[in-house]
TORKOL-4160 file (C-alpha; in steps of 0.2 Angstrom, whole numbers, padded with zeros to 4 digits, m for minus):
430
<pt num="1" X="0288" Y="0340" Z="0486"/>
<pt num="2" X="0280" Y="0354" Z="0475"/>
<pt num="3" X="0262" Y="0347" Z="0487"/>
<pt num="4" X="0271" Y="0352" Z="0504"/>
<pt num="5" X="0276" Y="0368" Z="0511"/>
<pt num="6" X="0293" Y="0367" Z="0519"/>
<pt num="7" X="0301" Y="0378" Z="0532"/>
<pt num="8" X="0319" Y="0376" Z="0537"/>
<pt num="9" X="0326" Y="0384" Z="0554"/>
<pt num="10" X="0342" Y="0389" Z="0550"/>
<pt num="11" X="0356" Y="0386" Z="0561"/>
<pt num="12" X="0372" Y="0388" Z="0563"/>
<pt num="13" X="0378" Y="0376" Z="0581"/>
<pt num="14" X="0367" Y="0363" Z="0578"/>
<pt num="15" X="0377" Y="0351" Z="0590"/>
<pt num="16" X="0374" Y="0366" Z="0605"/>
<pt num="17" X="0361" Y="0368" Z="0613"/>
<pt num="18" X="0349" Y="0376" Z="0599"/>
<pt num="19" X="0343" Y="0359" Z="0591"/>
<pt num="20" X="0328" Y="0361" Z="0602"/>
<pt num="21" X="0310" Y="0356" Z="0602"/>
<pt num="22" X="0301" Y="0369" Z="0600"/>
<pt num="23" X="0302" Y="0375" Z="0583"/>
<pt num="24" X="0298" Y="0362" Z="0574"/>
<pt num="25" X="0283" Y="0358" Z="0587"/>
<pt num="26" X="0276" Y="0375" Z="0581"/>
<pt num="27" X="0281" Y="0372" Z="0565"/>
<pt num="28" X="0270" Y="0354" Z="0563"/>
<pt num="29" X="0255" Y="0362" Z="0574"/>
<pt num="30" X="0252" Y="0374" Z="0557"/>
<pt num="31" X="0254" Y="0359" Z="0546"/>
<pt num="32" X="0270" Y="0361" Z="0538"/>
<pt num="33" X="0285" Y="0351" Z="0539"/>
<pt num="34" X="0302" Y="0356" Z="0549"/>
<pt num="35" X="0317" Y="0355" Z="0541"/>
<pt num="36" X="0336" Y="0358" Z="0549"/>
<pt num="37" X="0346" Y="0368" Z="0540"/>
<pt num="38" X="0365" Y="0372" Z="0545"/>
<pt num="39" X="0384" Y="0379" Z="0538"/>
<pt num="40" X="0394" Y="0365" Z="0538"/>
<pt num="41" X="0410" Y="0376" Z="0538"/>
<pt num="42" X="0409" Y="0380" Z="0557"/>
<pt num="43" X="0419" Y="0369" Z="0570"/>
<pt num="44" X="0405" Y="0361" Z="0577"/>
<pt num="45" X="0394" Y="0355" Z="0562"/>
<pt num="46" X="0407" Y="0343" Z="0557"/>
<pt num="47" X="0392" Y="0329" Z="0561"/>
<pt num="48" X="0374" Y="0332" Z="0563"/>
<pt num="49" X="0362" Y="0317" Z="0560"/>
<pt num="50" X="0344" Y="0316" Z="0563"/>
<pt num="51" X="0347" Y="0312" Z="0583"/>
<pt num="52" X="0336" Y="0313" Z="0596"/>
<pt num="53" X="0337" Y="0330" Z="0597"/>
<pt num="54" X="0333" Y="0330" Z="0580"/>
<pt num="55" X="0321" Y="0318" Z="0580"/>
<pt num="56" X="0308" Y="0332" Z="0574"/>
<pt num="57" X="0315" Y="0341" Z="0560"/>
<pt num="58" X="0309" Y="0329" Z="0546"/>
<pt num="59" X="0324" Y="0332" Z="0535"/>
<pt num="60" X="0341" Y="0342" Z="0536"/>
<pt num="61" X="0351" Y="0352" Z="0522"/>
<pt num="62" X="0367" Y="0358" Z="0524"/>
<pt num="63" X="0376" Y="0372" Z="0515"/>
<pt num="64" X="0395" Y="0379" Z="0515"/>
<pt num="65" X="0398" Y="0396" Z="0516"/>
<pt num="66" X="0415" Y="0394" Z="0511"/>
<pt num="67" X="0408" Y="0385" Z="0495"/>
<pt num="68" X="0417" Y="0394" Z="0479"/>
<pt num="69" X="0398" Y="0391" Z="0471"/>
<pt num="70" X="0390" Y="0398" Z="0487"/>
<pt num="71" X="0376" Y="0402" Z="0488"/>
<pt num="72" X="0370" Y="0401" Z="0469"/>
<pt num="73" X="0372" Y="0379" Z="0475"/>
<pt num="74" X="0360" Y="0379" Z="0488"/>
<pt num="75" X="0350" Y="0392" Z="0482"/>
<pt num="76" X="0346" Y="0380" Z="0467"/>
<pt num="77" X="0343" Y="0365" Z="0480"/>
<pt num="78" X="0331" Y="0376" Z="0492"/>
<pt num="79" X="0320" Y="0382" Z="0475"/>
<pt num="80" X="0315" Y="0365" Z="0472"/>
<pt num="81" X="0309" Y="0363" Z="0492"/>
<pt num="82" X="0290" Y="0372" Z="0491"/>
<pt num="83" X="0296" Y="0384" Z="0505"/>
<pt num="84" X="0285" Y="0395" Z="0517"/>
<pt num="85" X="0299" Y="0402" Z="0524"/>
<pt num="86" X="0320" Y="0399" Z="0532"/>
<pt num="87" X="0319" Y="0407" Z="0550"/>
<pt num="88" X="0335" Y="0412" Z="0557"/>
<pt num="89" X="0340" Y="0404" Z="0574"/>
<pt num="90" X="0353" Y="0413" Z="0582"/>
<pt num="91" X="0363" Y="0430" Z="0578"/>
<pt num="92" X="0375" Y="0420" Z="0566"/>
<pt num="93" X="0359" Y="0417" Z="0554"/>
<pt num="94" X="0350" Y="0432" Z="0553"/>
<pt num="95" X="0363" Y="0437" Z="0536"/>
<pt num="96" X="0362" Y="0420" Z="0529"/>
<pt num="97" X="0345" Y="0418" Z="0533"/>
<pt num="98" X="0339" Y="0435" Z="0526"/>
<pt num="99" X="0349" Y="0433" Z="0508"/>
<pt num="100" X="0340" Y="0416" Z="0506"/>
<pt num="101" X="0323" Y="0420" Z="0510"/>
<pt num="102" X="0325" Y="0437" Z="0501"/>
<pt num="103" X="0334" Y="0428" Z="0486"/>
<pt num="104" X="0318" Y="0415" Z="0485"/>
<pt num="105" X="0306" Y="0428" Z="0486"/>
<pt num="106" X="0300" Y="0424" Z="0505"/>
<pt num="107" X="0293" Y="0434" Z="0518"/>
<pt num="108" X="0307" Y="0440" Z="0525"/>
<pt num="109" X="0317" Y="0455" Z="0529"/>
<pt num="110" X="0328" Y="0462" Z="0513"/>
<pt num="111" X="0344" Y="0453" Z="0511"/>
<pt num="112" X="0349" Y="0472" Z="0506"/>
<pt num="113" X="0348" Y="0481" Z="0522"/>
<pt num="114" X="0353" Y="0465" Z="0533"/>
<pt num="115" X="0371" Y="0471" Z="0539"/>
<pt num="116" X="0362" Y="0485" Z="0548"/>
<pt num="117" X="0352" Y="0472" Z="0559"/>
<pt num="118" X="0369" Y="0464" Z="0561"/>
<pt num="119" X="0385" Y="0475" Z="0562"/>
<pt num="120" X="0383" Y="0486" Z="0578"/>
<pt num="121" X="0390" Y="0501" Z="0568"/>
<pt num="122" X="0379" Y="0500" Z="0556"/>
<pt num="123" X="0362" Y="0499" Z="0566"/>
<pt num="124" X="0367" Y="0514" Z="0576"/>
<pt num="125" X="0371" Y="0524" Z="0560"/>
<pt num="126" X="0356" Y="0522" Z="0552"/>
<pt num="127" X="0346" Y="0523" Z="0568"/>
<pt num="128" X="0353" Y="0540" Z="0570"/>
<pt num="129" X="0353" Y="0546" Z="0552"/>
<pt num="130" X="0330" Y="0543" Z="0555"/>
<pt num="131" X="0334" Y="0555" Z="0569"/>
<pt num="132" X="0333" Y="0544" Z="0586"/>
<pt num="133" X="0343" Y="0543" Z="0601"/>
<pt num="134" X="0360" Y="0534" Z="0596"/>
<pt num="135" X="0375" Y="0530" Z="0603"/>
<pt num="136" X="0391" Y="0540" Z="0599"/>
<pt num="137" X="0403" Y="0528" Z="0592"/>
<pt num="138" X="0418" Y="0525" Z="0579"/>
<pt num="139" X="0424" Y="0507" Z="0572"/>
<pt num="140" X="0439" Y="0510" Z="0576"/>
<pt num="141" X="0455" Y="0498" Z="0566"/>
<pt num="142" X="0469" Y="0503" Z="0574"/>
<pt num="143" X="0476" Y="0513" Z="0591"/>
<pt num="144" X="0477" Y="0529" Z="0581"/>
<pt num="145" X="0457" Y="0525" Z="0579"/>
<pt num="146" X="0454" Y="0525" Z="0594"/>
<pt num="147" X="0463" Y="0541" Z="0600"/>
<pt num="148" X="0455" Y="0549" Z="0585"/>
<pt num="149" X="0438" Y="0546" Z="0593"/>
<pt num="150" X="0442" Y="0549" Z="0611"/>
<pt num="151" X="0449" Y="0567" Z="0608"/>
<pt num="152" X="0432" Y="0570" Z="0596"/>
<pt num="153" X="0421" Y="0562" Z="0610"/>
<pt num="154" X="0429" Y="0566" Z="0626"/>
<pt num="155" X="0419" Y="0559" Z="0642"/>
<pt num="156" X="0424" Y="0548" Z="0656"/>
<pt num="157" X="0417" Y="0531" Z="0651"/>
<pt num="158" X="0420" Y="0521" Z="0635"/>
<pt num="159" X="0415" Y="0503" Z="0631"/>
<pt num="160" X="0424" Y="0491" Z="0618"/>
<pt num="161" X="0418" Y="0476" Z="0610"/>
<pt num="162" X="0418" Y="0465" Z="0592"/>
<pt num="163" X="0412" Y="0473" Z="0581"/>
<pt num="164" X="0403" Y="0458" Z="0574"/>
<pt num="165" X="0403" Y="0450" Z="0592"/>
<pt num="166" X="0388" Y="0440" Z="0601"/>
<pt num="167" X="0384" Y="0436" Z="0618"/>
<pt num="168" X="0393" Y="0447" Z="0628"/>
<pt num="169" X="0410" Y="0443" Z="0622"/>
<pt num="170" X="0423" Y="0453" Z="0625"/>
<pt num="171" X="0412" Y="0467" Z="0628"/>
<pt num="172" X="0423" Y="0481" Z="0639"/>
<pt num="173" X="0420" Y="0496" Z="0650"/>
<pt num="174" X="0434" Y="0508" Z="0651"/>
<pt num="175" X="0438" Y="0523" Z="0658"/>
<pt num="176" X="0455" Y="0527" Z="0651"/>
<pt num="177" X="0466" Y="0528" Z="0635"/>
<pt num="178" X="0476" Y="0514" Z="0639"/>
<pt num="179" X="0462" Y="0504" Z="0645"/>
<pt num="180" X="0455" Y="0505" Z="0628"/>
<pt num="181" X="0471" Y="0503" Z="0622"/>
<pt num="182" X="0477" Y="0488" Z="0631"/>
<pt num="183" X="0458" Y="0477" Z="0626"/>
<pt num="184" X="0460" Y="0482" Z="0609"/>
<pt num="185" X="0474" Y="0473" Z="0606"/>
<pt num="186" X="0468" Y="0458" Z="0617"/>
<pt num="187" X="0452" Y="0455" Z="0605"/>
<pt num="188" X="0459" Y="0463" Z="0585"/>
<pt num="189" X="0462" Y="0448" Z="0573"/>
<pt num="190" X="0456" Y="0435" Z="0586"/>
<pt num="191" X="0443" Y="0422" Z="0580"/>
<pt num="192" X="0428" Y="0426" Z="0591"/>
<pt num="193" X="0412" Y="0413" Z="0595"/>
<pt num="194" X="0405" Y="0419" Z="0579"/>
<pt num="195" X="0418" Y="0412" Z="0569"/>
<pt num="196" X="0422" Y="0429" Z="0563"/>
<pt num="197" X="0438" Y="0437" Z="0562"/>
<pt num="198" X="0438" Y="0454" Z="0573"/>
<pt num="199" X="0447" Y="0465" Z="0558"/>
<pt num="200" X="0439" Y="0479" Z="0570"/>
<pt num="201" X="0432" Y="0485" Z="0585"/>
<pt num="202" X="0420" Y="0497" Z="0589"/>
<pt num="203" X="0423" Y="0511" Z="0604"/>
<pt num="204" X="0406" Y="0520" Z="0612"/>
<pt num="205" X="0400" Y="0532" Z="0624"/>
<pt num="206" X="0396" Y="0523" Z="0640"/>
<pt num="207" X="0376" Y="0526" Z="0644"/>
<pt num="208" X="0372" Y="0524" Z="0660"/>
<pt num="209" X="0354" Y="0520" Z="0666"/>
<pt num="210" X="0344" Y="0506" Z="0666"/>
<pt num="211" X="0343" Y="0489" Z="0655"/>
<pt num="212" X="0329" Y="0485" Z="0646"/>
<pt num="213" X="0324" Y="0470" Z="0633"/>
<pt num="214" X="0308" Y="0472" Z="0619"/>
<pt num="215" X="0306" Y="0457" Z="0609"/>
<pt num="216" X="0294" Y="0459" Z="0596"/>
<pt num="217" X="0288" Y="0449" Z="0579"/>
<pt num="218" X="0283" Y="0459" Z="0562"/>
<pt num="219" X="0275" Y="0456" Z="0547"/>
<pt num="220" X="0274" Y="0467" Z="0530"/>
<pt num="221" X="0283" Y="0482" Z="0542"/>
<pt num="222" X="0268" Y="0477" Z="0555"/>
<pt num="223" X="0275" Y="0476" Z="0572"/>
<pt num="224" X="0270" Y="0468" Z="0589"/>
<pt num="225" X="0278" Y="0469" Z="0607"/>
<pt num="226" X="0278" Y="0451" Z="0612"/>
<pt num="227" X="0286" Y="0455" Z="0629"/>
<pt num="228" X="0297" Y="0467" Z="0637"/>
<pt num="229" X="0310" Y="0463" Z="0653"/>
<pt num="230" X="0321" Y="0471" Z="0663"/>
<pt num="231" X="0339" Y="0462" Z="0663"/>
<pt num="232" X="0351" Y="0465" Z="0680"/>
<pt num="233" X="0369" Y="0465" Z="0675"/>
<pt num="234" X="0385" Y="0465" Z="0686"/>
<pt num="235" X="0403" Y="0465" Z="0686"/>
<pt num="236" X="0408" Y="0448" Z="0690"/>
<pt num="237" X="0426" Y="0438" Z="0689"/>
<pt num="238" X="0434" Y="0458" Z="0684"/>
<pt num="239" X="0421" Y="0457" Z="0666"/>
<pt num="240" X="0406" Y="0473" Z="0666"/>
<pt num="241" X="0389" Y="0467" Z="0660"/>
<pt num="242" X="0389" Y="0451" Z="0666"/>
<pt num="243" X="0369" Y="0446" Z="0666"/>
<pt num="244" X="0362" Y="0440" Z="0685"/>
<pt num="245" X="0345" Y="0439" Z="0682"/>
<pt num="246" X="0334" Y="0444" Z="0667"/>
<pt num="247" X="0310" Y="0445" Z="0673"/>
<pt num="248" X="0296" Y="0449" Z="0662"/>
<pt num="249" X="0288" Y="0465" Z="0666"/>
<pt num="250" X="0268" Y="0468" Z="0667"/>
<pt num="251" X="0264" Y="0480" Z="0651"/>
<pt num="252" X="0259" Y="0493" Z="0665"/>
<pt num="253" X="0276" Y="0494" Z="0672"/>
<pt num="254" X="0285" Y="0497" Z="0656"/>
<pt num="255" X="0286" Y="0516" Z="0650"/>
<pt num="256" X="0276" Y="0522" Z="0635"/>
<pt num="257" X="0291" Y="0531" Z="0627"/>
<pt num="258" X="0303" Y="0513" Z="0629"/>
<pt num="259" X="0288" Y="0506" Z="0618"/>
<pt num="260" X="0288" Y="0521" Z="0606"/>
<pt num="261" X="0306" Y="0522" Z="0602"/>
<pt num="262" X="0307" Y="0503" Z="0601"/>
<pt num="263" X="0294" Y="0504" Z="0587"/>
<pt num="264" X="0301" Y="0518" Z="0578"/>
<pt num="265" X="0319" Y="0508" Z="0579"/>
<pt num="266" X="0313" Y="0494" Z="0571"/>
<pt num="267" X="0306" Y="0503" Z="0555"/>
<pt num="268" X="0322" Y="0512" Z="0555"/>
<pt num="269" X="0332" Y="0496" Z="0554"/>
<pt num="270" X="0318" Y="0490" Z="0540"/>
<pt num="271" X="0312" Y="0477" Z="0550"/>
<pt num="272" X="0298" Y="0468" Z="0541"/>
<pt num="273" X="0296" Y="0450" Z="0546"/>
<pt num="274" X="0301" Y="0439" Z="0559"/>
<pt num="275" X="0308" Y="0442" Z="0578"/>
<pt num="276" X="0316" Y="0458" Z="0586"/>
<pt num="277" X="0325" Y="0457" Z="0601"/>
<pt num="278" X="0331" Y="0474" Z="0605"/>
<pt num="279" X="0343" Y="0478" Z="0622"/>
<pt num="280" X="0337" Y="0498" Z="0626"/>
<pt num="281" X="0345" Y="0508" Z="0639"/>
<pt num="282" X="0332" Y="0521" Z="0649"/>
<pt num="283" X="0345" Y="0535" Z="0653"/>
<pt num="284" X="0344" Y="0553" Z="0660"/>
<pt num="285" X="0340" Y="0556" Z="0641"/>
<pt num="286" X="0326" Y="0546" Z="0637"/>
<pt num="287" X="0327" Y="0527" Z="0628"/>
<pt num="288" X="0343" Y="0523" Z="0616"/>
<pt num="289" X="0348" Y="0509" Z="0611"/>
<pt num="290" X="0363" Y="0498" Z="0615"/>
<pt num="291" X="0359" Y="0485" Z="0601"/>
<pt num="292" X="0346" Y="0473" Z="0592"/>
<pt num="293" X="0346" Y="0456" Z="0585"/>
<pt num="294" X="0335" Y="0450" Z="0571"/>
<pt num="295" X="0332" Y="0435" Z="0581"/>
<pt num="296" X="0321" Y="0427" Z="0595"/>
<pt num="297" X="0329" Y="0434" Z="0610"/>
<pt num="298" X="0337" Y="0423" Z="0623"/>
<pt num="299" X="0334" Y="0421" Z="0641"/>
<pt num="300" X="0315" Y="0416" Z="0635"/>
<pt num="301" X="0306" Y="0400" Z="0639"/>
<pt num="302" X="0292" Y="0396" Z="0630"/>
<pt num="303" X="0284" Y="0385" Z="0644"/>
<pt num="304" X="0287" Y="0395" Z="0656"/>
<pt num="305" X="0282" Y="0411" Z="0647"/>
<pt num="306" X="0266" Y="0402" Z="0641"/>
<pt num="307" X="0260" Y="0401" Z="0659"/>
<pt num="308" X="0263" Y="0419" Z="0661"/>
<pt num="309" X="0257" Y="0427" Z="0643"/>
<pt num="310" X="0238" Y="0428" Z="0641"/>
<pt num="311" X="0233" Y="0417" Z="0626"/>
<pt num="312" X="0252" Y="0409" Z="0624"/>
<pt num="313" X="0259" Y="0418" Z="0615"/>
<pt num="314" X="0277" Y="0414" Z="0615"/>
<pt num="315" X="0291" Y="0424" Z="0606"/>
<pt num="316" X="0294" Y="0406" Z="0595"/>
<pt num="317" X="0278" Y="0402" Z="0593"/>
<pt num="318" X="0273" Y="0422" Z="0588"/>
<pt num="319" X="0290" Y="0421" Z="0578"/>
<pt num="320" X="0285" Y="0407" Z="0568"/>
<pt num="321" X="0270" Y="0414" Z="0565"/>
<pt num="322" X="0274" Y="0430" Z="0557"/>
<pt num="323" X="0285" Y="0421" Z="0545"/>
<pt num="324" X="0270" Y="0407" Z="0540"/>
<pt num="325" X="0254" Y="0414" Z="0544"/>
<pt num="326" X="0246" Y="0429" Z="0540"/>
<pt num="327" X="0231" Y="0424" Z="0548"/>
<pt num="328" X="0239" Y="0417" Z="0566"/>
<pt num="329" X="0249" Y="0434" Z="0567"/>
<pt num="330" X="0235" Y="0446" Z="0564"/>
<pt num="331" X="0226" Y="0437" Z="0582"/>
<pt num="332" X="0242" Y="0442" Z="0591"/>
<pt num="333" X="0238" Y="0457" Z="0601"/>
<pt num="334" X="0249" Y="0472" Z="0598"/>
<pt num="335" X="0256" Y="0471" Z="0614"/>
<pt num="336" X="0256" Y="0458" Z="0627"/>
<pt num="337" X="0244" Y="0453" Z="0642"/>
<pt num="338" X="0249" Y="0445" Z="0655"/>
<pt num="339" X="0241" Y="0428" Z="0668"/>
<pt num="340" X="0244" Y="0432" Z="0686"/>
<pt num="341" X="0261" Y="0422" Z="0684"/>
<pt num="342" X="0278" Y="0433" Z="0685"/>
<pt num="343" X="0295" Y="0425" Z="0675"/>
<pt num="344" X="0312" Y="0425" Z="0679"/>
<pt num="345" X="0328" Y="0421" Z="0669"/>
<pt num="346" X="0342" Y="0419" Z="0683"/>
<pt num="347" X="0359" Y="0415" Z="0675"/>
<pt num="348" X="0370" Y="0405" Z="0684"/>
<pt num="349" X="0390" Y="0411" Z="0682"/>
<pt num="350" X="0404" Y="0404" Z="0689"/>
<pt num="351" X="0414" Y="0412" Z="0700"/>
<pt num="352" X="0427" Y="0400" Z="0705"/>
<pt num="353" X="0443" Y="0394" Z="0696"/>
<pt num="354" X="0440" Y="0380" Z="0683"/>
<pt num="355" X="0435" Y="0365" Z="0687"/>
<pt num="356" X="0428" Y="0347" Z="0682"/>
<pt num="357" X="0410" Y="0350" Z="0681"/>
<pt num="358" X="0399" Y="0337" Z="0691"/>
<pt num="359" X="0378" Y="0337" Z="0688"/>
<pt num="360" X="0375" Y="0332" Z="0705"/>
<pt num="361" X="0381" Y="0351" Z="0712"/>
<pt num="362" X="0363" Y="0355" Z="0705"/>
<pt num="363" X="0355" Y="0344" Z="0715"/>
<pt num="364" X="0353" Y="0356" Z="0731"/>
<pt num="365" X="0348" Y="0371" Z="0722"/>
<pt num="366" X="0334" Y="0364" Z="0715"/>
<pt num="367" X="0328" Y="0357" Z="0729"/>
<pt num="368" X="0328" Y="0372" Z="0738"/>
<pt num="369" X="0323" Y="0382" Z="0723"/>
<pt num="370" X="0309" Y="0369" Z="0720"/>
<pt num="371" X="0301" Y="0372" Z="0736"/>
<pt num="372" X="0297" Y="0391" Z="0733"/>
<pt num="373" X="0293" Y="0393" Z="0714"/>
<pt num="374" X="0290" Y="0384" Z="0698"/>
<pt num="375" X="0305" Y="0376" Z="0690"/>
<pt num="376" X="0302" Y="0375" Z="0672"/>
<pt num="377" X="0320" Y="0372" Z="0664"/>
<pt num="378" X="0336" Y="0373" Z="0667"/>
<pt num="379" X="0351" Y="0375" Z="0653"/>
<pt num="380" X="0367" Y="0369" Z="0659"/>
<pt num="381" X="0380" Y="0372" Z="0649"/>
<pt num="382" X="0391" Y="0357" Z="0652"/>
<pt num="383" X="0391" Y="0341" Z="0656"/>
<pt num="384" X="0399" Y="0328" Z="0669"/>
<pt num="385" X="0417" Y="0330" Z="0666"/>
<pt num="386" X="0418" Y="0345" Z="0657"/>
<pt num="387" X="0430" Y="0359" Z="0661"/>
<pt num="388" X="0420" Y="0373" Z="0669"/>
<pt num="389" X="0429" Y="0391" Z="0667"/>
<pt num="390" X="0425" Y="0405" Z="0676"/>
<pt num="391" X="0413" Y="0414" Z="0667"/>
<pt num="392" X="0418" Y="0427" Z="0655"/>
<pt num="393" X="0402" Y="0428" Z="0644"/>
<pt num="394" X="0385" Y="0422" Z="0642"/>
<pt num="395" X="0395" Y="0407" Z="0633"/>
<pt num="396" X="0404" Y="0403" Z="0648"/>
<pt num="397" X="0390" Y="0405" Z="0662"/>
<pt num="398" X="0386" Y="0386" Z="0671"/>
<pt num="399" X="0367" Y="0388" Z="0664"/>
<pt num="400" X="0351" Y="0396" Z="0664"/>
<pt num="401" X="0336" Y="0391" Z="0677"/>
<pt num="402" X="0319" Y="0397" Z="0671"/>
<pt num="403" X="0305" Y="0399" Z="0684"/>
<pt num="404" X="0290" Y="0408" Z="0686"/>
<pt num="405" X="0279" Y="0410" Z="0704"/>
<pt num="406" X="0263" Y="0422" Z="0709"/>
<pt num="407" X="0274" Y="0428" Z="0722"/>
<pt num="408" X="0288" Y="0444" Z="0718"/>
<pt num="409" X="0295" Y="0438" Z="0736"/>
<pt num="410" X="0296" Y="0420" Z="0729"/>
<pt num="411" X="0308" Y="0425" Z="0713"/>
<pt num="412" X="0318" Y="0437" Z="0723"/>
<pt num="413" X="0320" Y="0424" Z="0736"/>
<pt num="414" X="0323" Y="0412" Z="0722"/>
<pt num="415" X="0338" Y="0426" Z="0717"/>
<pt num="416" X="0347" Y="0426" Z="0731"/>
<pt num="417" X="0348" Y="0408" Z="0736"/>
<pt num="418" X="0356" Y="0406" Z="0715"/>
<pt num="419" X="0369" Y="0418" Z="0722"/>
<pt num="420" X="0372" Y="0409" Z="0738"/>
<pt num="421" X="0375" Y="0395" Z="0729"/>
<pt num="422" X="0385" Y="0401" Z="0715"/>
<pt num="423" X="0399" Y="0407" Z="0731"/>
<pt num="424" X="0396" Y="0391" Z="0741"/>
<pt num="425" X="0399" Y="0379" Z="0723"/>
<pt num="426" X="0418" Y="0380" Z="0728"/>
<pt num="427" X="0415" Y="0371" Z="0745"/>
<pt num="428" X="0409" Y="0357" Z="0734"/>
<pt num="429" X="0423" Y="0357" Z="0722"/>
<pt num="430" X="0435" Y="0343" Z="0724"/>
């Protein structure tokens, strides 16, 4: 293999929905091969074959993290492979990700800073020891942690949440003691989606204002803003900070200091290669941010974005680039431009008790949905005969529906008529 340049797309829940095809479509469109890589110690990976949804990917290593040897084994295996680069997919392989491809020599961020793009503590600390907006905050290990911090940072919202926790899980607004209190004990030493253990939980200010997403790519400390979007959260089935319905902003729109302080984060986090997907609020204060993933972001497209980002420049396709090609990266502007097409992300939560989920009870909406706007993809979460929950999390919503229109009308219409649909779903249940 020492003629082929290899990448591998490490992930960590191949058998979810993350075995897509776009990576390695991008991947082969720069001449290189695509391979699967994945940890065979999490509960889903206990099979993964080249399937259809693997069709692409011409090869597929796995690794244990739970290996006595790991990682010096698959280190030795991965030196042998000619590789350009090991892109992480999803927030649980950013650590594993960056300590291979820092370990190999790759373009990568440094395996040595990684837990401050990971642990939520961490990234706040250090983003306020470069002397930007932070959150105030304290990982807190027991309930005497917790009052410790409340008397030292008195104020009249609090929110809780993993402190090694992923989409939205378990993720807390409290206004009381014995709020704080009662979720910490509902979420320490539980096993959360990450597989991880919650040994602690970490208590912040509340910032108020509103919610704003800059996904960006970098090379050699180099930076771009591949998009920015405003996300519209709720509280929904008694959980704050449930998303309803994520839209990509024109770069006219978006305020120059959100740009400046999005910048200046990710120099302070040390990133240097590869996707940033950074959650910023704008409060009465200025920009700070809530926390940021070094990862392609979700609620993106890359069809539908494509249609709406002069020149296609995805945040996959812009990803991939930054990890393999110097030359593709330096002709992405440094921020974005856009067609005359608008994007939204509407999530689709569940608002009824749990149920046997049918695929037909989509039929309606995209008819009606169909009729108003372009439909470009929709990610259900389960199939015919799963049990639905009530949403919860992002992990627990039914899906996601991607559209994109010349008309604001058109996707606001497009809004309301998911809503409608989400209440009348329990006329349908049987």
């Amino acid at each position: 293999m020492n003629s082929i340049n290899v990448i591998v797309i490490a992930n960590c829940s191949p058998s979810k929905k993350y075995a897509e095809s776009d990576y390695p479509n991008v991947i082969l469109s720069l001449g290189l091969k695509p391979i699967f890589m994945y940890d065979v110690d999490y509960s889903d990976n206990d099979s993964v074959d080249l399937t259809e949804k693997l069709s692409l990917y011409q090869e597929v290593v796995k690794y244990s993290s739970k290996d006595s040897k790991h990682p010096t084994s698959i280190l030795d295996q991965l030196k042998d492979m000619d590789l350009v680069a090991i892109i992480p997919y999803t927030e649980d392989d950013v650590m594993d990700a960056e300590f291979f491809s820092d370990s190999l020599g790759l373009v990568s961020n440094l395996g040595s800073t990684s837990i401050c793009r990971r642990d939520k503590y961490e990234m706040q600390s250090r983003i306020k020891q470069h002397g930007l907006t932070s959150i105030q905050q304290y990982t807190c290990a027991s309930v005497q942690d917790i009052c410790d911090f409340v008397k030292k940072c008195p104020a009249s919202k609090y929110v809780i949440k993993p402190s090694n926790g992923a989409a939205s899980e378990d993720v807390y607004l409290c206004t009381t003691l014995h709020e704080l209190e009662t979720k910490f004990h509902q979420m320490i030493n539980k096993r959360n989606n990450c597989d991880l253990i919650n040994e602690t939980c970490l208590v912040q200010e509340y910032i108020d204002g509103k919610d704003w997403i800059v996904n960006t790519v970098s090379r050699n400390g180099v930076h771009k803003i591949v998009n920015v979007m405003r996300s519209y959260k709720s509280k929904i089935n008694g959980r704050d900070f449930m998303y309803l319905e994520t839209r990509l902003m024109d770069p006219v729109e978006v305020p120059v200091e959100l740009c400046i302080y999005a910048l200046n984060v990710l120099n302070a986090l040390d990133f240097r290669c590869g996707a940033g997907h950074a959650e910023i609020k704008m409060s009465s204060n200025g920009p700070c941010l809530i926390e940021i993933g070094a990862r392609v972001g979700g609620a993106q497209n890359e069809a539908a974005l494509s249609q709406c980002i002069q020149y296609g420049y995805t945040p996959i396709k812009t990803a991939i680039y930054s990890y393999c090609s110097q030359s593709e990266f330096n002709k992405i502007p440094l921020i974005y431009s856009m067609t005359q097409e608008k994007y939204q992300c509407i999530t689709i939560n569940n608002v009824h008790r749990a149920f046997i989920w049918k695929t037909k009870y989509l039929t309606h909406l995209l008819e009606m949905l169909g009729s108003i706007v372009h439909v470009h993809k929709i990610n259900c979460t389960y199939k015919d005969g799963e049990l639905a929950s009530k949403t919860q999390d992002l992990l627990t919503t039914i899906g996601r529906i991607f559209i994109t229109s010349e008309s604001s009308y058109s996707l606001q219409t497009s809004l309301c008529l998911v809503k409608e649909w989400e209440i009348n779903l329990g006329n349908c249940i049987i």
